[in-house]
PADOPA-594038 format. One record per residue: residue number from 1; residue in three letters; x, y, z of N, C-alpha, C, CB in turn. Coordinates in nm, 4 decimals. Atoms other than C-alpha are relative to their C-alpha. Glycine has a CB too. Layout:
N
@k->NUM&r->ALA&nu->X&nv->Y&nw->Z&cau->X&cav->Y&caw->Z&cu->X&cv->Y&cw->Z&cbu->X&cbv->Y&cbw->Z
...
REM end
This chain:
59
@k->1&r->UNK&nu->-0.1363&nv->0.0425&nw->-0.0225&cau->0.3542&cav->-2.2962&caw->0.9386&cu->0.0780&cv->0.1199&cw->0.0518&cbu->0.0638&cbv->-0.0579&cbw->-0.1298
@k->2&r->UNK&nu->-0.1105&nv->-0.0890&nw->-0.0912&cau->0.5875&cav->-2.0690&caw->1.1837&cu->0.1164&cv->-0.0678&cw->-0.0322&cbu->-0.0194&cbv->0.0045&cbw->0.1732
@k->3&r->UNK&nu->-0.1649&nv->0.0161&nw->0.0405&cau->0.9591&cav->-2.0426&caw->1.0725&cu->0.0388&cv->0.0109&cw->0.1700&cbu->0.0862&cbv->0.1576&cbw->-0.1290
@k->4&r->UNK&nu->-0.0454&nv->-0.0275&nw->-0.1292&cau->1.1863&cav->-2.0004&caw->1.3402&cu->0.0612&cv->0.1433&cw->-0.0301&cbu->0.1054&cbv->-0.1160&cbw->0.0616
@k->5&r->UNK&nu->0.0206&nv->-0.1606&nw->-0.0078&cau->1.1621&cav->-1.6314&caw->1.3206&cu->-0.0425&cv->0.1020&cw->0.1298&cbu->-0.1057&cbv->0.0225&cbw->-0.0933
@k->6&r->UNK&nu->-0.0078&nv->-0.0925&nw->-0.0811&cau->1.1481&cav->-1.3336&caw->1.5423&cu->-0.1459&cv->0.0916&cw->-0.0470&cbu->0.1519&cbv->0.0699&cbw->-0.0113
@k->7&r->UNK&nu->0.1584&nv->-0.0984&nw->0.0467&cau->0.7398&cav->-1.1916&caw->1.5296&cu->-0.0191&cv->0.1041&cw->0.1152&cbu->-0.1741&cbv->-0.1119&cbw->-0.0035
@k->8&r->UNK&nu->0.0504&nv->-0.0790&nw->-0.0600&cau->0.6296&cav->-0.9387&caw->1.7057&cu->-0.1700&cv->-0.0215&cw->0.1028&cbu->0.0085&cbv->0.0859&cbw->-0.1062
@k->9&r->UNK&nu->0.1308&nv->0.0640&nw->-0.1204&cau->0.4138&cav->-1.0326&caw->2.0269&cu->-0.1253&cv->0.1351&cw->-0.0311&cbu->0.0766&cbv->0.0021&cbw->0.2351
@k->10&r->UNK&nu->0.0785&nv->-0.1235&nw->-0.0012&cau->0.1115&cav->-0.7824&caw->2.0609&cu->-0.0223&cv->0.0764&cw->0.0878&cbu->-0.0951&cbv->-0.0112&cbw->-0.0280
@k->11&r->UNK&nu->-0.0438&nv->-0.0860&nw->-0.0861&cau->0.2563&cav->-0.6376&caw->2.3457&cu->0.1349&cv->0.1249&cw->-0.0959&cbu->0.0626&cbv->-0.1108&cbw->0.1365
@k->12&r->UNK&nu->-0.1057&nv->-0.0981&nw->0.0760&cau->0.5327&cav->-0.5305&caw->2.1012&cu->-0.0689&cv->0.1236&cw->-0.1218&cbu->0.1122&cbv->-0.1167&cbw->-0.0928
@k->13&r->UNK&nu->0.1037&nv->-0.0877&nw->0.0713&cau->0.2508&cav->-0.3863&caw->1.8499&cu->-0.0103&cv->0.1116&cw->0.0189&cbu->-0.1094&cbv->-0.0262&cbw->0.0114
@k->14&r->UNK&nu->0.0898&nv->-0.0895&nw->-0.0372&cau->0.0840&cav->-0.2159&caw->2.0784&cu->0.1262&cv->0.1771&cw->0.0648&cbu->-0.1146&cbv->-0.1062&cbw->0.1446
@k->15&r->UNK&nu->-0.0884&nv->-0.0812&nw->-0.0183&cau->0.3972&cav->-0.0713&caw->2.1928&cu->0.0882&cv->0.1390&cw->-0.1143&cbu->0.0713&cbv->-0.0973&cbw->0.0423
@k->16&r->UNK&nu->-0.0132&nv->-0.0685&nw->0.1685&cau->0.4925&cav->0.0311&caw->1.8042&cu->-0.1061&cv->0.0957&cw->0.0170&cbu->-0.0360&cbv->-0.1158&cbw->-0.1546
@k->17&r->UNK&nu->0.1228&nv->-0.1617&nw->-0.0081&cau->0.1816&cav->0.2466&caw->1.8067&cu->-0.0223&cv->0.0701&cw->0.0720&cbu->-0.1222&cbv->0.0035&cbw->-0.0052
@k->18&r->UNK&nu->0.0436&nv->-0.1236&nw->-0.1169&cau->0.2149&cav->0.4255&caw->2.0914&cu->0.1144&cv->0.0677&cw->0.0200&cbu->-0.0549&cbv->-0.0496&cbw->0.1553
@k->19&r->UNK&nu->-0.0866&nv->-0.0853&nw->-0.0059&cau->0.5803&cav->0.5114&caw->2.0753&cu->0.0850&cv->0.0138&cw->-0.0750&cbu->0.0411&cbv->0.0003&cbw->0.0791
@k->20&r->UNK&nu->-0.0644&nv->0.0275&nw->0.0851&cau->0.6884&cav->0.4377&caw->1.7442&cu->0.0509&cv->-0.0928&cw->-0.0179&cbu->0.0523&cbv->0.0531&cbw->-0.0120
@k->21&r->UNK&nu->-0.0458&nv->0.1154&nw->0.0585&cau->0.8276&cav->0.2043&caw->1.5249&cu->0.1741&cv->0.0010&cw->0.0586&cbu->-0.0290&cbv->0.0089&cbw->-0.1821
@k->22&r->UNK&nu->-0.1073&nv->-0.0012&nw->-0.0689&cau->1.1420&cav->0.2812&caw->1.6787&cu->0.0584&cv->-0.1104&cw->0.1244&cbu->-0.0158&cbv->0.1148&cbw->0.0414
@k->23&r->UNK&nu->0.0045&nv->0.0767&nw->-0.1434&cau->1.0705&cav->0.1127&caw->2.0275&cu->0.0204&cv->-0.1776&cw->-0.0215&cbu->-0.1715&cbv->0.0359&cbw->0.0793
@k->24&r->UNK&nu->-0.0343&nv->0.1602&nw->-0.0464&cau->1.0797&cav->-0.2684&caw->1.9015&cu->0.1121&cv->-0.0273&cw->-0.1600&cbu->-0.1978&cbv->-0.1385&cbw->0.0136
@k->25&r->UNK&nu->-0.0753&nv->0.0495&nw->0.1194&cau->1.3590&cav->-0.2397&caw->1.5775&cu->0.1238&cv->0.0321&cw->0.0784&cbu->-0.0239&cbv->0.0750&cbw->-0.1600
@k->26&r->UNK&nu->-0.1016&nv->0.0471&nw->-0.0190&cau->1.6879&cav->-0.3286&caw->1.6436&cu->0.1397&cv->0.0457&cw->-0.0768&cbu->-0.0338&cbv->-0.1123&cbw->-0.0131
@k->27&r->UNK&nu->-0.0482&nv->-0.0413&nw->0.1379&cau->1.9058&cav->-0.1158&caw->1.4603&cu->0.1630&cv->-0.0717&cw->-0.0169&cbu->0.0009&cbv->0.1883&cbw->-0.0097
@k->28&r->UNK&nu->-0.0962&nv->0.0677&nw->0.0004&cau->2.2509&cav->-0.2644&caw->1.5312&cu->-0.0221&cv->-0.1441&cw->-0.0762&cbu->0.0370&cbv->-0.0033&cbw->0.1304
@k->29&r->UNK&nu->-0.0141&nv->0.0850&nw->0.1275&cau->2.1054&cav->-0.5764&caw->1.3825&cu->-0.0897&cv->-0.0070&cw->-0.1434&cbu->-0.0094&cbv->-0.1228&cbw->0.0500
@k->30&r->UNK&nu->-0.0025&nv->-0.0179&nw->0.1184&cau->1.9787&cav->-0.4246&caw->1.0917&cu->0.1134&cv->0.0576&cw->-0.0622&cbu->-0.0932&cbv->0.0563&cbw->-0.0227
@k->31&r->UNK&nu->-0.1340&nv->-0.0517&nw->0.0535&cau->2.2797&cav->-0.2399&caw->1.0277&cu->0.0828&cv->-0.1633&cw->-0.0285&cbu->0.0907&cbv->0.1212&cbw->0.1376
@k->32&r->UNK&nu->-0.0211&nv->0.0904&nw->0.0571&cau->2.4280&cav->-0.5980&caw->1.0665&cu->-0.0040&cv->-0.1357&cw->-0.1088&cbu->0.0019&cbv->0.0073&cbw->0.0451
@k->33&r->UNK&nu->0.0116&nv->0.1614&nw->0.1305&cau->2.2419&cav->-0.8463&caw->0.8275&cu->0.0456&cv->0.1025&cw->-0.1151&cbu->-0.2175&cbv->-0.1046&cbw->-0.0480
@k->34&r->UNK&nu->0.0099&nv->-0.0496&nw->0.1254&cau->2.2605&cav->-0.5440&caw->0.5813&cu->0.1495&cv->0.0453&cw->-0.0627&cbu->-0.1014&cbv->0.1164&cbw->0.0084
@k->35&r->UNK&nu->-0.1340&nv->0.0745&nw->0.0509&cau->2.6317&cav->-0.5871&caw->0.6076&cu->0.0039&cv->-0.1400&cw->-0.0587&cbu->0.0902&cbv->-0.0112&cbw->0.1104
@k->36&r->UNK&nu->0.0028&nv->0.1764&nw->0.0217&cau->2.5930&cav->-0.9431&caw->0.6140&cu->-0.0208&cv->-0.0231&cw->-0.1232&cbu->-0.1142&cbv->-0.0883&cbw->0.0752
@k->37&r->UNK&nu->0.0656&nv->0.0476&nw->0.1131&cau->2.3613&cav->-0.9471&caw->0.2772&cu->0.1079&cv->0.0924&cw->-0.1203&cbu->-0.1898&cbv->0.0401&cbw->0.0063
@k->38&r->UNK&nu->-0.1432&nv->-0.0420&nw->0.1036&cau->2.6446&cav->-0.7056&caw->0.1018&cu->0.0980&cv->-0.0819&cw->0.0202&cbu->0.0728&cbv->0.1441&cbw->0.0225
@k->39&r->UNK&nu->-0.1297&nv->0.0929&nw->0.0198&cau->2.9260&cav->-0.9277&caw->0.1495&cu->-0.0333&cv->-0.1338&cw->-0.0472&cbu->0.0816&cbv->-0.0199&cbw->0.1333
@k->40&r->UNK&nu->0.0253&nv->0.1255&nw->0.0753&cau->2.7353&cav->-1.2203&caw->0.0480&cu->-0.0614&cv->-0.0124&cw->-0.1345&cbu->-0.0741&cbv->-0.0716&cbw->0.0732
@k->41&r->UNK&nu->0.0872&nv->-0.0446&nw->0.1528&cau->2.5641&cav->-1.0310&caw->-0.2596&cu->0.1226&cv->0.0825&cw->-0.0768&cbu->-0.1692&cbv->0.1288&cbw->0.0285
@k->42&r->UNK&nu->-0.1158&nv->-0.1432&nw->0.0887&cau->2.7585&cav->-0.7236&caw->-0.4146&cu->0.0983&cv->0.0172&cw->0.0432&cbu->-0.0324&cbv->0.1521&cbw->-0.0032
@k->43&r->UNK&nu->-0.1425&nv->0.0357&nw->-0.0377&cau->3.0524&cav->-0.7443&caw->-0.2292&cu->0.0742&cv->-0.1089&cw->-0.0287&cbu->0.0110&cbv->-0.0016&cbw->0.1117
@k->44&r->UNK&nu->-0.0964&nv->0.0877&nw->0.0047&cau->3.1898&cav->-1.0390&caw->-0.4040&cu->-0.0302&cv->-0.0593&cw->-0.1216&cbu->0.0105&cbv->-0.0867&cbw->0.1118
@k->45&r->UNK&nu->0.0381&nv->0.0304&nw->0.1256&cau->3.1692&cav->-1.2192&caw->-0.7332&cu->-0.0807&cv->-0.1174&cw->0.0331&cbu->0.1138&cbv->-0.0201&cbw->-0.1009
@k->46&r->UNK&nu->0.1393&nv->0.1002&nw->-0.0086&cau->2.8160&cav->-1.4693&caw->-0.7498&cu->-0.0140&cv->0.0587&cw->0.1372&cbu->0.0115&cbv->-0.1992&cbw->-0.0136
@k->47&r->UNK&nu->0.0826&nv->0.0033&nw->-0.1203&cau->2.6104&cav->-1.4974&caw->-0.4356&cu->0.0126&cv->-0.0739&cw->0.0792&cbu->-0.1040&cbv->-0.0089&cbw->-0.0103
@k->48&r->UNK&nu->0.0280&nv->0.1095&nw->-0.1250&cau->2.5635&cav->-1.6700&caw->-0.0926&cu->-0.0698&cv->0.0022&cw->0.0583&cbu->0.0606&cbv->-0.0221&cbw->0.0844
@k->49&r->UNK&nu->0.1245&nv->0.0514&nw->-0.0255&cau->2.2343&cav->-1.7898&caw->-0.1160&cu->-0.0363&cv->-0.0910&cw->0.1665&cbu->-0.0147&cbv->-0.0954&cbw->-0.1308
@k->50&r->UNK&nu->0.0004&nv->0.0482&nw->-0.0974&cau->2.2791&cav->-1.9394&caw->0.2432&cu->-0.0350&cv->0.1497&cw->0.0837&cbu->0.1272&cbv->-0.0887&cbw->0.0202
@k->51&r->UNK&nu->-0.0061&nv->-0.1466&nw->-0.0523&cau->2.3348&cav->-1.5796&caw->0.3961&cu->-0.1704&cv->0.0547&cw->-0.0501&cbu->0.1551&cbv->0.1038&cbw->-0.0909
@k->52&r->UNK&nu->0.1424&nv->-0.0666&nw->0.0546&cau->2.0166&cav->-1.4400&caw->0.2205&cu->-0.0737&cv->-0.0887&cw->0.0802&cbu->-0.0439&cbv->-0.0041&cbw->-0.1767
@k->53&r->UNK&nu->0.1145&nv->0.0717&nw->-0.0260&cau->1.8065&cav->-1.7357&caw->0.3035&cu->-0.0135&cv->0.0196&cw->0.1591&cbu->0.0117&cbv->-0.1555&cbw->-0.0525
@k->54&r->UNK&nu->0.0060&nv->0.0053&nw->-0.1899&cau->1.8932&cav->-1.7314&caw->0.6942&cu->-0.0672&cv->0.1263&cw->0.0393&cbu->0.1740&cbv->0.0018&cbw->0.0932
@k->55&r->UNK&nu->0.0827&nv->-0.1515&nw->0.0059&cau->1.8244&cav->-1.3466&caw->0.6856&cu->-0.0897&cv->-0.0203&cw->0.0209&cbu->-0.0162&cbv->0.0838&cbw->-0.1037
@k->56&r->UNK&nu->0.1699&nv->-0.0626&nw->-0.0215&cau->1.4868&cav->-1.3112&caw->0.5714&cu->-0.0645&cv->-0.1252&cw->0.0271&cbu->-0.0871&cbv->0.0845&cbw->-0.1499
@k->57&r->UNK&nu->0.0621&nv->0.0768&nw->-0.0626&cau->1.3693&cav->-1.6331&caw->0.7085&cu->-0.0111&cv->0.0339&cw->0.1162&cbu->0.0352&cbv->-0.0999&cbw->-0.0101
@k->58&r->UNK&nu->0.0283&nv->0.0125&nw->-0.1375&cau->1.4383&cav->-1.5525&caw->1.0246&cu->-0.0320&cv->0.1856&cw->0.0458&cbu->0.1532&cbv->-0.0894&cbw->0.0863
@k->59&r->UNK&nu->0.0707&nv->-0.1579&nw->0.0212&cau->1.3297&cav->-1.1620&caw->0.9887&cu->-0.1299&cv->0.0204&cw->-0.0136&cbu->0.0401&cbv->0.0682&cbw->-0.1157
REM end
């Protein structure tokens, strides 16, 4: 079963090992979900289990 997620082709792999893990991460949107998952976690009183779930499903 494939989510509707973002995988890594094995052009992107091959690319990871030859010029680092750098070359296929995205840091603007890790910097963003990891806003995203503080304001819907520890930034606020309970949780928003919607926010989380979309995240790492689609991560």
């Amino acid at each position: 079963v494939k989510a509707n997620r973002e995988e890594l082709s094995p052009q992107q792999i091959q690319q990871a090992r030859q010029m680092g893990i750098e070359s296929v991460i995205d840091r603007n949107r890790a910097r963003q979900d990891a806003e995203d998952l503080y304001k819907a976690g520890a930034g606020k009183f309970g949780t928003d289990e919607k926010t989380f779930n979309a995240i790492f499903a689609r991560r």
